[in-house]
N, C-alpha and C positions, 0 to 999 in steps of 0.2 A: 817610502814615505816615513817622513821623521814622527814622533811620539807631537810637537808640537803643529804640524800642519795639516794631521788628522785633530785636534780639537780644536785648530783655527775654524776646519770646517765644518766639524759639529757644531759648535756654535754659530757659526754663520748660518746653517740650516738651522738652526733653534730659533733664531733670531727674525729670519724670514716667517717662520711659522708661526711668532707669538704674533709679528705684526700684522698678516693676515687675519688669525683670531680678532685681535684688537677690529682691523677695520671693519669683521660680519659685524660684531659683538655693536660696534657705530653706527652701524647701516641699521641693525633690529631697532636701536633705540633710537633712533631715526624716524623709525616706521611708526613707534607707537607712539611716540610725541605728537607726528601729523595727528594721529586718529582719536590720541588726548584731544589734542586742539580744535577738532573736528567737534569734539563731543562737547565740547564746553560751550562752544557757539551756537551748534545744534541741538542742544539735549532738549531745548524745549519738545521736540518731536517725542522725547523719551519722558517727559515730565517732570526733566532736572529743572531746578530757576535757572532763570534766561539773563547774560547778561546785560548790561545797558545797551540800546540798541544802540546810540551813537559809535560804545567800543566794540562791537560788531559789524559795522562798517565799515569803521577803520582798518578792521582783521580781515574783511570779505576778499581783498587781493590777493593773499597768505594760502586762502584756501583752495586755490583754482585746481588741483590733483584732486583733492579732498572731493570736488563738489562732481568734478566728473569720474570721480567712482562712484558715487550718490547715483548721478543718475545714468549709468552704465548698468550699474545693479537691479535700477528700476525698469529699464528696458529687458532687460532678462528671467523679474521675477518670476513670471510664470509659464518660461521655455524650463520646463526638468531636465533638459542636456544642456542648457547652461549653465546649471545649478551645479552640475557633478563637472564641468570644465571650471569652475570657479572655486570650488570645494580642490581640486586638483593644482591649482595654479597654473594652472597651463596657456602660456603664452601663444 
């Protein structure tokens, strides 16, 4: 193998690897925007100011993941081996 079809492929392999990076690095900020969004709509529960209920309405479609982890989480509050499967992430 020639000097340039080992650094075709190093770089090919680098190249793969940063766009992997890139897409977790999309998926996390993914995840925490849902649960921004979540919270800006919900925070009244937490005693943030609540926005205008009409543009909460309009958002209430946006958060159908959102609202059934809500109440996923409320069905399990007070099972302690759900807690520690959820604490885990365990699908």
């Amino acid at each position: 193998m020639g000097l340039w079809t080992r650094l075709k492929k190093f770089l090919s392999a680098l190249d793969h690897w940063n766009r992997e990076e890139l897409v977790g690095m999309h998926e996390r900020e993914l995840l925490e925007l849902e649960h921004i969004f979540a919270l800006v709509n919900f925070g009244v529960i937490l005693g943030l100011p609540m926005p205008p209920v009409h543009i909460t309405g309009e958002l209430l479609p946006y958060l159908d993941e959102e609202l059934q982890l809500l109440f996923n989480r409320l069905d399990s509050a007070m099972d302690p081996l759900s807690e520690l499967f959820s604490i885990f992430s365990i699908d």
